[in-house]
C-alpha positions in Angstrom: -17.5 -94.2 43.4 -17.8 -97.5 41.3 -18.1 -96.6 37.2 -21.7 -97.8 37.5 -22.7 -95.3 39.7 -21.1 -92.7 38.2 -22.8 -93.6 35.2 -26.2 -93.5 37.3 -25.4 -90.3 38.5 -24.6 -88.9 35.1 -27.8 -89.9 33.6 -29.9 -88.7 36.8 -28.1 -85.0 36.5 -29.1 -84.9 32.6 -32.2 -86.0 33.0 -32.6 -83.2 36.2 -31.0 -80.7 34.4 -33.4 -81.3 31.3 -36.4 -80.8 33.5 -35.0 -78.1 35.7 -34.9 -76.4 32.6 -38.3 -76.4 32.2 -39.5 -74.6 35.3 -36.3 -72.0 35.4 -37.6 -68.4 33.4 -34.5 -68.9 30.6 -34.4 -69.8 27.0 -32.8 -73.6 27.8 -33.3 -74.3 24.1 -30.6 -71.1 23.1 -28.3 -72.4 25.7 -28.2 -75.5 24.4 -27.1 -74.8 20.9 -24.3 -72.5 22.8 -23.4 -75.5 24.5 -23.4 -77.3 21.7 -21.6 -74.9 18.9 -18.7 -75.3 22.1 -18.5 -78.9 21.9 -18.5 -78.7 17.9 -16.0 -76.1 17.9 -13.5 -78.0 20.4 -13.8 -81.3 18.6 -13.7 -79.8 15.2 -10.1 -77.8 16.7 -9.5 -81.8 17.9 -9.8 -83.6 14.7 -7.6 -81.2 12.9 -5.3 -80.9 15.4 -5.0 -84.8 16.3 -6.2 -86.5 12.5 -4.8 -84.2 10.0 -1.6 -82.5 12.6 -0.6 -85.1 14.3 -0.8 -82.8 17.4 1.0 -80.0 15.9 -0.7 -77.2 17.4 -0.1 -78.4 21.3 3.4 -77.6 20.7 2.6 -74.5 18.8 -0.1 -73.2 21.1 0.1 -74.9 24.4 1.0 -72.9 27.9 5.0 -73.1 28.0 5.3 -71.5 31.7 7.2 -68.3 31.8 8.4 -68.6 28.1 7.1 -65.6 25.8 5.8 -68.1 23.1 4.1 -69.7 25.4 1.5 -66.6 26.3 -0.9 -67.5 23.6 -1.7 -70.6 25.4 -3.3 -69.1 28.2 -6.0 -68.5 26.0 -6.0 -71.2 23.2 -4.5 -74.4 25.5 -8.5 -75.8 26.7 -9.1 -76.3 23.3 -6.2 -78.6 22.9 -6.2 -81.9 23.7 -3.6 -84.7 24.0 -5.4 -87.4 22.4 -9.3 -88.1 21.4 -9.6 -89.9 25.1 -7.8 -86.8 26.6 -10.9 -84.8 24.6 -13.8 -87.4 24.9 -13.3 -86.9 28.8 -13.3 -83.3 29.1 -16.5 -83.1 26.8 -19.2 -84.3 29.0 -18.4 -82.5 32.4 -18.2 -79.5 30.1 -21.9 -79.7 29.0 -22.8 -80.8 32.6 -21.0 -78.5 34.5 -21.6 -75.9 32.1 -25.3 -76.2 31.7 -25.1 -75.3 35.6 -23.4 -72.7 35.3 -25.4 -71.1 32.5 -28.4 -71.7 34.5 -27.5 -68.8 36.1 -27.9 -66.6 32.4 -25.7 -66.7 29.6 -24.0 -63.7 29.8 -22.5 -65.0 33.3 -21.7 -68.2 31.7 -19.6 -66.2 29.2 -18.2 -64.4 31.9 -17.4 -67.1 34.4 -15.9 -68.8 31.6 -13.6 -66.1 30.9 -12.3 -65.4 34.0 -11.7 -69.3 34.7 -9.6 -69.4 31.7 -7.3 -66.2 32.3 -6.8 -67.2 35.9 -5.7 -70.8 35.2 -3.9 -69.8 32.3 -2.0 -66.7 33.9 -1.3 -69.1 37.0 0.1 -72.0 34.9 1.9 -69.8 33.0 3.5 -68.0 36.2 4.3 -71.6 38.2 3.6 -74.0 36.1 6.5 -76.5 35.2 8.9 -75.6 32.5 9.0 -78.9 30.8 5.5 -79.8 30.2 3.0 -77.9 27.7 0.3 -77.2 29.6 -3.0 -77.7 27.6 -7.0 -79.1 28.0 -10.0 -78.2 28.8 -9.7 -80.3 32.2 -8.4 -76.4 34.2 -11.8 -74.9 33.3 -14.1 -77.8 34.5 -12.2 -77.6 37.8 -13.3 -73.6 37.3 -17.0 -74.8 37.2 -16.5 -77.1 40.1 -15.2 -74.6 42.6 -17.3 -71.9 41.0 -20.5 -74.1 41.6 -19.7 -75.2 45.0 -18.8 -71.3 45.5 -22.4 -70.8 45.1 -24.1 -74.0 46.7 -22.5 -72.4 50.0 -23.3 -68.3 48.9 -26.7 -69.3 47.9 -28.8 -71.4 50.5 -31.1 -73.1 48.6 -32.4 -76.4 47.8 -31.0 -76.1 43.9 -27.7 -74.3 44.8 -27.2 -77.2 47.4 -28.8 -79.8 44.9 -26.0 -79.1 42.5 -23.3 -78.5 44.9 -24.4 -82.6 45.9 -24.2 -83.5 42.3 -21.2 -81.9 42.0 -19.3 -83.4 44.8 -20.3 -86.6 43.5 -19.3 -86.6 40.1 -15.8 -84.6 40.9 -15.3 -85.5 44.3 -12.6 -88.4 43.8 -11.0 -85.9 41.5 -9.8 -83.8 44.2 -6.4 -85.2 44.0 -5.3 -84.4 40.6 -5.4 -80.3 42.4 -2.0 -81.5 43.9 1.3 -82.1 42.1 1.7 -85.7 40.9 5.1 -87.5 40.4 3.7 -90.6 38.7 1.6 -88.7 36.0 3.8 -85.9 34.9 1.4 -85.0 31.4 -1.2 -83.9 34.0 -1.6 -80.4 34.7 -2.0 -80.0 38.2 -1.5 -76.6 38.2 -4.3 -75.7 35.4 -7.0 -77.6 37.5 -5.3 -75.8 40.3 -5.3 -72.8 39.2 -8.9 -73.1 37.6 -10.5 -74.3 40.6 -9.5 -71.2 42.6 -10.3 -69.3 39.2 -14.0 -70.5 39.6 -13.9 -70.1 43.3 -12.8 -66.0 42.6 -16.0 -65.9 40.3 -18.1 -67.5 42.7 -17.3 -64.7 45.1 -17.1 -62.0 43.0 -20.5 -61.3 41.4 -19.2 -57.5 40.7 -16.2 -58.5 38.6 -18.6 -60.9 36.8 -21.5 -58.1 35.8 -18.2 -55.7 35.0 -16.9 -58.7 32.6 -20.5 -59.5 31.2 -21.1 -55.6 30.4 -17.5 -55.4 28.6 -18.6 -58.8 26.6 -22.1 -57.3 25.9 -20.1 -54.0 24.8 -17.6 -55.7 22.7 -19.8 -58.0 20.9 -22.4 -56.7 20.2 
């Protein structure tokens, strides 16, 4: 896909999303400002990280695989970013992919979220390749892409398979980066890996999710 029409195709699945939102029975105003505290949150981890660090907390709190420092990373490495490109790029398939998932409700947003990020973490941690630090957001929009596609096929109909299209079409010719890349060797293949097959677990577990949203619910409130 040309970057025009990906372009096109971004715009169109705002603009759908936005007036989707209007005829689903959920509060798309409150999940916007969650969406939005997110993307506030990660870039304001960014700028102190990248601006005022130089970078400092990838090495402190990336995913070093099978290294007992490196644990903490399973949780903290998608809010660190490489550089403000590495960030920019991660931020708007977030709020797109996102926003689909939280269609859904907010507590399985939460939870889907969750169970992305252990999987892909745990799994990069396990496999992952001893001299790179694993890090990015990039493992839990691959989550959200297998998760949604997960339920464009469990769910027949028209806006499971609506998004499922979108989906494909934004992330389609991404497919690639799920397999191990000589050329590129600061790109996690195994977090997008990993976090597809994370989101692709939540997609077929709706039991582990309502177990994982009533421990959240529990715990926070």
């Amino acid at each position: 896909m040309t970057e025009v029409k990906q372009q096109l195709v971004l715009i169109y699945v705002i603009l759908g999303t936005v007036l989707l939102s209007f005829f689903l029975p959920v509060d798309w105003q409150f999940q916007a400002r969650i969406l939005r505290d997110c993307v506030i949150f990660a870039w304001a981890v960014g700028i102190v990280n990248l601006a005022y660090l130089g970078g400092g907390l990838n090495k402190l709190l990336g995913i070093r695989p099978r290294s007992l420092s490196g644990v903490v990373g399973i949780v903290m490495a998608p809010l660190l970013h490489r550089s403000a490109g590495h960030l920019i790029a991660n931020t708007l398939p977030f709020v797109i992919f996102g926003w689909m998932v939280m269609l859904q409700g907010v507590q399985n947003f939460y939870a889907v979220s969750l169970l992305i990020i252990l999987i892909s973490g745990v799994g990069t941690w396990l496999i992952g390749r001893r001299d790179v630090i694993h890090l990015g957001a990039s493992g839990l929009m691959f989550g959200y892409l297998g998760y949604l596609i997960t339920r464009g096929q469990e769910e027949v109909i028209l806006m499971a398979l609506g998004l499922c299209f979108v989906v494909m079409l934004l992330y389609g010719d991404r497919f690639w980066t799920l397999m191990p890349d000589q050329d590129d060797t600061a790109l996690s293949w195994e977090s997008h890996l990993f976090g597809f097959l994370g989101g692709v677990i939540a997609g077929y577990s709706p039991i582990a999710l309502d177990q994982i949203s009533f421990w959240l619910g529990s715990y926070l409130s």
